[in-house]
VEXDO-893482 format. One record per residue (C-alpha): residue number from 1; x, y, z. Coordinates in Angstrom, 1 decimal. Layout:
<nodes>
[node NUM,[X,Y,Z]]
...
</nodes>
This chain:
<nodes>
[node 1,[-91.0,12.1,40.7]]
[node 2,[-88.1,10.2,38.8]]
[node 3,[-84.0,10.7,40.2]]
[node 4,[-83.1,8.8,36.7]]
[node 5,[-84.6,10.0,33.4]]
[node 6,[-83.3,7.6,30.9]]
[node 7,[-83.5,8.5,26.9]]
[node 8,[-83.1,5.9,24.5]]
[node 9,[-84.2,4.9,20.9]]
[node 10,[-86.7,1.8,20.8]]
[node 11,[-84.5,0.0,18.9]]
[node 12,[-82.2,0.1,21.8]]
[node 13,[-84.9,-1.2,24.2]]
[node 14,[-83.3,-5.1,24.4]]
[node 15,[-80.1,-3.2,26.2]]
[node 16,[-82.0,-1.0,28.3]]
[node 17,[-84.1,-4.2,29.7]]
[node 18,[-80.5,-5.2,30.0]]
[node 19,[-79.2,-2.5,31.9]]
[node 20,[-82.4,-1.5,34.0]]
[node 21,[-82.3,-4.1,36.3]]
[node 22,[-78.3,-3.0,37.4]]
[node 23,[-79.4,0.0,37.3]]
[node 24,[-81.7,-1.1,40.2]]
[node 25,[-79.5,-2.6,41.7]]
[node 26,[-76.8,-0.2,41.8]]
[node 27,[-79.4,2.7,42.8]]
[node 28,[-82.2,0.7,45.0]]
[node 29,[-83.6,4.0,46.4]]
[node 30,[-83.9,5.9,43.2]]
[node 31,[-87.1,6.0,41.1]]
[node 32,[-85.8,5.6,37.3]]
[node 33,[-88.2,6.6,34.4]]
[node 34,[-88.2,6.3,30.9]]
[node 35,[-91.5,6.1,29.0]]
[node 36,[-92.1,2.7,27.9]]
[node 37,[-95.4,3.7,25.6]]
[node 38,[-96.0,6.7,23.5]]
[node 39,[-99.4,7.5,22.9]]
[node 40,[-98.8,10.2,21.3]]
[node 41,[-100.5,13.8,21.8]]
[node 42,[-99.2,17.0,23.4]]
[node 43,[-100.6,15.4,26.8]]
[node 44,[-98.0,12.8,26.9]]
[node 45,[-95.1,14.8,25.5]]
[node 46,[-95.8,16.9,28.4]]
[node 47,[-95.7,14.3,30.7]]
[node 48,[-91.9,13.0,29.6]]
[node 49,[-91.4,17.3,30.0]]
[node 50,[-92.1,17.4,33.6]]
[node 51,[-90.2,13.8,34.1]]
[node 52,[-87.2,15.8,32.3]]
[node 53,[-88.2,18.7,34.7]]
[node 54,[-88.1,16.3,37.9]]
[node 55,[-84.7,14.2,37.2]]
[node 56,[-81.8,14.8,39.1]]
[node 57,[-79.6,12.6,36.4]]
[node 58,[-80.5,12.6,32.6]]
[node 59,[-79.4,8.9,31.4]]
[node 60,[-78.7,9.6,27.7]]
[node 61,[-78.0,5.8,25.9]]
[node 62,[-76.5,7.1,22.8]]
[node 63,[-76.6,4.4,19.3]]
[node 64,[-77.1,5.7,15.5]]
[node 65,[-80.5,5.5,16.0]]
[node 66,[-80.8,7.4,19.4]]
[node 67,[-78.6,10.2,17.9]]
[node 68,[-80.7,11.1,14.6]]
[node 69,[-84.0,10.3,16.5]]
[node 70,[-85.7,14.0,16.5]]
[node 71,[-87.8,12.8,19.9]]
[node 72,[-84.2,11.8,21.6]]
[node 73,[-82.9,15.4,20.2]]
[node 74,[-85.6,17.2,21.6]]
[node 75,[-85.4,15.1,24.8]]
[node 76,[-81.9,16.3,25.2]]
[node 77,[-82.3,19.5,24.7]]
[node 78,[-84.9,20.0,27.2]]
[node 79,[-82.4,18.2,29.8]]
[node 80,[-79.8,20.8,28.3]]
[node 81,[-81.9,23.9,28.5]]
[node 82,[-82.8,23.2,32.0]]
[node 83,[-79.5,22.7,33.1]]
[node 84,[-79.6,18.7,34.0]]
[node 85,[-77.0,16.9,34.7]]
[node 86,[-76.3,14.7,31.0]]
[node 87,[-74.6,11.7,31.0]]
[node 88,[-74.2,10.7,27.7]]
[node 89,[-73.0,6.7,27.2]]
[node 90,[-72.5,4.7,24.2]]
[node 91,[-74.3,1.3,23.8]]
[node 92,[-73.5,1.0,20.0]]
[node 93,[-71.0,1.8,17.8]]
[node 94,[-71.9,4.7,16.0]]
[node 95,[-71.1,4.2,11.8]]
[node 96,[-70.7,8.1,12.0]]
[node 97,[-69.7,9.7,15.4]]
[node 98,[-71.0,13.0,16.1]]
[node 99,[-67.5,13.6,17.6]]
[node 100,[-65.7,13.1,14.3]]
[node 101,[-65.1,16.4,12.3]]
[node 102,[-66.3,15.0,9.4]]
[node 103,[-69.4,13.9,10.7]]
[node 104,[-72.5,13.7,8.5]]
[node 105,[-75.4,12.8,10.9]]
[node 106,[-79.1,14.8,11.4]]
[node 107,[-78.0,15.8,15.2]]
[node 108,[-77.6,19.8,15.2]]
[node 109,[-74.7,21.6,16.0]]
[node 110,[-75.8,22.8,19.7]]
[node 111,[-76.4,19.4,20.6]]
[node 112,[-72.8,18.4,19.3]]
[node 113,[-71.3,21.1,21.1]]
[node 114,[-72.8,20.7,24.1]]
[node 115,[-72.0,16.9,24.2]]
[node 116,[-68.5,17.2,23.3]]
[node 117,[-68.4,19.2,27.0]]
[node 118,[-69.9,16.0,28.1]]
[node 119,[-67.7,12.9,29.3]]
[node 120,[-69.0,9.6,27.3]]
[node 121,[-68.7,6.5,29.0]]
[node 122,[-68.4,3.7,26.5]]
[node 123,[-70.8,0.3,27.3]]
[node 124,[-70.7,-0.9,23.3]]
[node 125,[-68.5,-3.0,24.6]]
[node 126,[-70.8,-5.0,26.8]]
[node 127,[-72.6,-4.4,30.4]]
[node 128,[-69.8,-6.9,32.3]]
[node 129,[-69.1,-5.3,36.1]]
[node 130,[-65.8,-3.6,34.9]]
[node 131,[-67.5,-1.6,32.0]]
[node 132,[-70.7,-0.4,34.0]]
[node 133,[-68.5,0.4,37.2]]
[node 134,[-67.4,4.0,35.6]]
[node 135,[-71.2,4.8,34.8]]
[node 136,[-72.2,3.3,38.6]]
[node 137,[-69.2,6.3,39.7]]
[node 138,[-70.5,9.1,37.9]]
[node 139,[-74.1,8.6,38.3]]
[node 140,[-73.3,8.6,42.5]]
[node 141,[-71.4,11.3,42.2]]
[node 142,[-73.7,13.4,40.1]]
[node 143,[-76.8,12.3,43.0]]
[node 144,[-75.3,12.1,45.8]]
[node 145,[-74.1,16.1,45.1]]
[node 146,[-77.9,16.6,44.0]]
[node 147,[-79.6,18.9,46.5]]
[node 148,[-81.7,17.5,48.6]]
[node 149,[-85.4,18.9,49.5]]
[node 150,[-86.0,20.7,52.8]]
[node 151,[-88.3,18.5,53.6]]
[node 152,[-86.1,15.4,52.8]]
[node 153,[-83.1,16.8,54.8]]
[node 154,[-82.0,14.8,57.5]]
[node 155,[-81.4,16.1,60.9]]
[node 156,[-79.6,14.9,64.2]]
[node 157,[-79.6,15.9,67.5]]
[node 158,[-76.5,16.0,69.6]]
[node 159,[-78.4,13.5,71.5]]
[node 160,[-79.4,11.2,68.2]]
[node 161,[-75.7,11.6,67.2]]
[node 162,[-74.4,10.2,70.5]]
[node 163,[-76.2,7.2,70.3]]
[node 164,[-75.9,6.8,66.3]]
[node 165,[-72.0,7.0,67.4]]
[node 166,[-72.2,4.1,70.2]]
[node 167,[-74.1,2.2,67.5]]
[node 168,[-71.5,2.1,64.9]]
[node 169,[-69.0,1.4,67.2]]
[node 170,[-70.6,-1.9,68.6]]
[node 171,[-71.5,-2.7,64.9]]
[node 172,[-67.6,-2.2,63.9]]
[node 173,[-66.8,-4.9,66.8]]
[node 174,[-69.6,-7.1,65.8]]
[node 175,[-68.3,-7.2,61.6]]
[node 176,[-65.2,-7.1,61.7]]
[node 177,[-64.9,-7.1,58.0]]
[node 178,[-66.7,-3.8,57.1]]
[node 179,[-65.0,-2.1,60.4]]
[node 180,[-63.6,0.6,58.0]]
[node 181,[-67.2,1.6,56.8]]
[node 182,[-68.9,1.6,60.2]]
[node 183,[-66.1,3.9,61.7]]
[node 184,[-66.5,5.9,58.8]]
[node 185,[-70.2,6.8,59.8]]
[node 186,[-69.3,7.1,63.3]]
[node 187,[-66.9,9.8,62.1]]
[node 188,[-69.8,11.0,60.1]]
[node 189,[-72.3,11.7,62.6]]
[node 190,[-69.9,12.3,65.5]]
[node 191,[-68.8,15.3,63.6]]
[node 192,[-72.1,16.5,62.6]]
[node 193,[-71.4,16.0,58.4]]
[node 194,[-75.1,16.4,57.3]]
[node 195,[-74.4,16.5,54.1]]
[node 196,[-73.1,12.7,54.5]]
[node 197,[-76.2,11.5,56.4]]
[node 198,[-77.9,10.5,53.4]]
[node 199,[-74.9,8.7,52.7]]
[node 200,[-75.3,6.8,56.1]]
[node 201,[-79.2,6.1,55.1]]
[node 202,[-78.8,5.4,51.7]]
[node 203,[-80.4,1.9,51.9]]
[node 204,[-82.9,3.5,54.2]]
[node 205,[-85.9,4.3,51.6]]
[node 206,[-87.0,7.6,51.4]]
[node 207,[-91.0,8.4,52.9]]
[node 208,[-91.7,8.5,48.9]]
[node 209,[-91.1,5.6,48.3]]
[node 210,[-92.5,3.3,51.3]]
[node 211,[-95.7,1.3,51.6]]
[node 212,[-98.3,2.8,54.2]]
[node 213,[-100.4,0.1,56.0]]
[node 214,[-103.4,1.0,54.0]]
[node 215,[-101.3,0.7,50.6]]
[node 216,[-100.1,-2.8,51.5]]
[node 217,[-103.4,-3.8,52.5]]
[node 218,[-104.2,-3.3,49.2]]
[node 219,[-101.6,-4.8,47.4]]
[node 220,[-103.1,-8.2,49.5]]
[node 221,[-106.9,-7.8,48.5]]
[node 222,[-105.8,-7.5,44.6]]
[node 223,[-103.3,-10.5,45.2]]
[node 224,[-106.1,-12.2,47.0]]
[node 225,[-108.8,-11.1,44.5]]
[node 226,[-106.1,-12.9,41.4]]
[node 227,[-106.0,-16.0,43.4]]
[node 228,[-109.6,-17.0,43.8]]
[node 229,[-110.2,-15.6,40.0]]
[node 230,[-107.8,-17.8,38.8]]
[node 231,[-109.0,-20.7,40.5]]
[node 232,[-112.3,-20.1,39.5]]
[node 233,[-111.8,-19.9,36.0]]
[node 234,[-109.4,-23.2,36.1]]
[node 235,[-112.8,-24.9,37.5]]
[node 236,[-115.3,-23.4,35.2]]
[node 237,[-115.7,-26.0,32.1]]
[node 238,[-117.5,-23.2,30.0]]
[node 239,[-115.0,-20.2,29.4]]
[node 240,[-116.9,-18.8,27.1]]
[node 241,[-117.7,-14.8,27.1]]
[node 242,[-114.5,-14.8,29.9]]
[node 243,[-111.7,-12.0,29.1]]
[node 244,[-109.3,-14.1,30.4]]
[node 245,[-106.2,-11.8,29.7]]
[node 246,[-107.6,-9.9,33.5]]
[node 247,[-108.1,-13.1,34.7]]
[node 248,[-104.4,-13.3,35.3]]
[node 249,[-102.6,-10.7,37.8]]
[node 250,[-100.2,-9.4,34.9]]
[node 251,[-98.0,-7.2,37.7]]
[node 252,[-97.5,-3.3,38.6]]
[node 253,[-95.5,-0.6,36.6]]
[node 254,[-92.2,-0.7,37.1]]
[node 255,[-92.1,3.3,36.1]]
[node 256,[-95.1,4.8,38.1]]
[node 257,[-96.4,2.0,40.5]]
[node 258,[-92.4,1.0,41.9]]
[node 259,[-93.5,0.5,45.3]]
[node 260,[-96.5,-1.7,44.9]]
[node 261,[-94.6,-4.0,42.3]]
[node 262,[-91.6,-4.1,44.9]]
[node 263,[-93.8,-5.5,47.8]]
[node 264,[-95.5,-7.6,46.1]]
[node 265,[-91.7,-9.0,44.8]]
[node 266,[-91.7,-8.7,48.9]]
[node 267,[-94.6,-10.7,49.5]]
[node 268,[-93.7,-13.9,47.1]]
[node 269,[-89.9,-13.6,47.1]]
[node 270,[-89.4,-13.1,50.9]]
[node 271,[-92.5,-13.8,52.8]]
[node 272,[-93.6,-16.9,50.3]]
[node 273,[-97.2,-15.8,49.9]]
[node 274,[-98.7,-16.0,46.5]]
[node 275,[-96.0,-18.4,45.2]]
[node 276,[-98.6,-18.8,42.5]]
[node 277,[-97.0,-15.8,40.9]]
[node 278,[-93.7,-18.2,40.0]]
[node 279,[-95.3,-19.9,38.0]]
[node 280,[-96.0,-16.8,35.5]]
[node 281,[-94.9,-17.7,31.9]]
[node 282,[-92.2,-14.3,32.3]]
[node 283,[-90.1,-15.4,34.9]]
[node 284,[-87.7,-12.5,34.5]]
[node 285,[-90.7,-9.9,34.2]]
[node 286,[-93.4,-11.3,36.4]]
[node 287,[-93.7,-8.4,38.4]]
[node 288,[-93.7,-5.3,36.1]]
[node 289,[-96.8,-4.9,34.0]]
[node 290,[-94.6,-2.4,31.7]]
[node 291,[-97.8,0.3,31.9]]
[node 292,[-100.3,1.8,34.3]]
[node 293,[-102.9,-0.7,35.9]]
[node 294,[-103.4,0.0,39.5]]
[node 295,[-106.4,1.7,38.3]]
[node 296,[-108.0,-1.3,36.6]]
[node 297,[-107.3,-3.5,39.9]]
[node 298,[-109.2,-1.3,41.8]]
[node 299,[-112.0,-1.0,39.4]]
[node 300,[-111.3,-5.0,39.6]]
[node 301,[-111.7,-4.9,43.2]]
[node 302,[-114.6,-2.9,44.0]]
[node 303,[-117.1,-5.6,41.8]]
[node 304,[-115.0,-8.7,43.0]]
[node 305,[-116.7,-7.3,46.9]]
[node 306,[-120.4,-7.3,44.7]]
[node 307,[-119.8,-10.7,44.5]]
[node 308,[-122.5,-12.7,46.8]]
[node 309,[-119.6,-15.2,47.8]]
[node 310,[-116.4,-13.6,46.7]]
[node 311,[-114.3,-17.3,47.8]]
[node 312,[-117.0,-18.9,45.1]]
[node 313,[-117.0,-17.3,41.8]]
[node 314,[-119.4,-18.2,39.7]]
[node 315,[-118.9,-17.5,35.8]]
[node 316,[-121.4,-14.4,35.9]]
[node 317,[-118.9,-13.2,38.6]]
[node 318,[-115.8,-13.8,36.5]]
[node 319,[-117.2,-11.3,33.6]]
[node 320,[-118.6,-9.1,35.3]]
[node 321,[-115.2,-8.5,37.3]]
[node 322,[-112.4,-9.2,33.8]]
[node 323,[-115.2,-7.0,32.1]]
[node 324,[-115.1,-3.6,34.4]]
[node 325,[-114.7,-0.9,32.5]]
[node 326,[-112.5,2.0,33.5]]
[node 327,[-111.8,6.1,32.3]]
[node 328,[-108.1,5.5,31.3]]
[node 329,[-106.6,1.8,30.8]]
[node 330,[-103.4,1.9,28.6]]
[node 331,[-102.7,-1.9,29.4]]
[node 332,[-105.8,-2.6,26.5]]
</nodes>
């Protein structure tokens, strides 16, 4: 389930890379989705429908192709329809605004009105700190207000709140410099605010969004899988009949697969395993595959263990494995 449902126009996709990766930043414990492919089909209209559904915050990046794209119109409206929180901002110029009175445009007169209600926060001017800090202030506003599911809520014991409160106050003493915020959650859970808790937590990631023994176990065997293919193939002088494209671990979706491509960002970044993975010809993108592949890794996976001596690949092994075929594989 997305927090962040961005809309944009794909010929505004160079400032969303732009963008995404403050927006990560800003918001490290909030899924963010926008759909990168379009298949097309009433199966995957549907899909961006129940993402729309989902969102606490609809991201709307406005530019003259955003506002007479019928897709961006329709995603709007949906937002609108249901009652989503809209926050419309500018990333181009517009050569006709829809706010004008003498506007000229394709976008309908609902969606005008219903965007003129709507607060626009200008970015054409560039994503610098000063310009993004008004869209970092609405958007916590707008999900830090959003209600949070029952079983999400947080809940403290007079007993948990004692020792929270002792906590903060030693931390206070020990940082000196963020004194003001550490009192600030002592007041918080001294005085029972539970609507603030999540504020208290919010670099605490929610259970949705962590990594269960079993899931990082797995994130090591295809990591561990990559390495040995990749040194197999360097080795083998005949590459021939070798689909060397899955030869290559090409990263995890950054829309639907967040928490497998943060670990493994874990893993090389932080740990210093796999450093292999720094070497990856997209430096700034080395970790995001940009579509759905867990599925082919497993696939992947499950004939790399066929392999008589899975440390030794020989080149039957490496097609077989780069070869698998699998039900649904939007990467190819």
């Amino acid at each position: 389930m997305a927090d962040i449902f961005i809309s944009y126009s794909r010929s505004d996709r160079l400032t969303l890379d732009q963008l995404l990766p403050q927006i990560h930043n800003a918001f490290p414990n909030h899924i963010v989705w926008f759909d990168e492919k379009i298949p097309g089909g009433d199966d995957w209209w549907q899909r961006i429908l129940e993402e729309i559904s989902k969102c606490l915050l609809f991201l709307h990046l406005i530019s003259d192709e955003a506002v007479e794209s019928e897709h961006c119109q329709n995603e709007l409206r949906h937002a609108l329809d249901l009652n989503k929180p809209v926050v419309p901002v500018l990333i181009r110029r517009l050569r006709t605004d829809y706010l004008d009175d003498d506007y000229t445009g394709s976008l309908l007169d609902d969606l005008i009105d219903e965007l003129k209600k709507k607060q626009r926060i200008d970015l054409s001017g560039g994503l610098d700190g000063h310009s993004t800090s008004k869209l970092w202030g609405t958007m916590t506003q707008i999900l830090f207000a959003s209600p949070t599911p029952s079983d999400r809520h947080i809940t403290l014991s007079r007993k948990e709140r004692w020792i929270l409160s002792n906590q903060f106050a030693i931390l206070a003493k020990l940082y000196p410099e963020d004194a003001d915020s550490y009192d600030n959650m002592r007041e918080i859970v001294e005085s029972g605010y539970e609507l603030n808790y999540d504020w208290i937590t919010e670099y605490i990631y929610d259970d949705r969004y962590t990594m269960t023994r079993e899931d990082c176990l797995e994130v090591l065997d295809i990591l561990d899988m990559f390495s040995t293919l990749q040194s197999a193939y360097e080795e083998i002088t005949d590459k021939s009949g070798i689909d060397d494209v899955w030869v290559h671990f090409a990263g995890f979706d950054g829309n639907n697969e967040t928490k497998y491509m943060a670990y493994t960002r874990f893993l090389v970044e932080q740990e210093g395993k796999f450093t292999w993975l720094l070497a990856n010809e997209r430096p700034y993108d080395r970790f995001n595959s940009h579509h759905p592949i867990l599925h082919r890794y497993r696939a992947m996976l499950k004939e790399w263990e066929k392999s008589p001596d899975r440390r030794n690949l020989t080149k039957d092994d490496l097609i077989r494995i780069t070869s698998v075929k699998v039900q649904y594989d939007p990467g190819r």
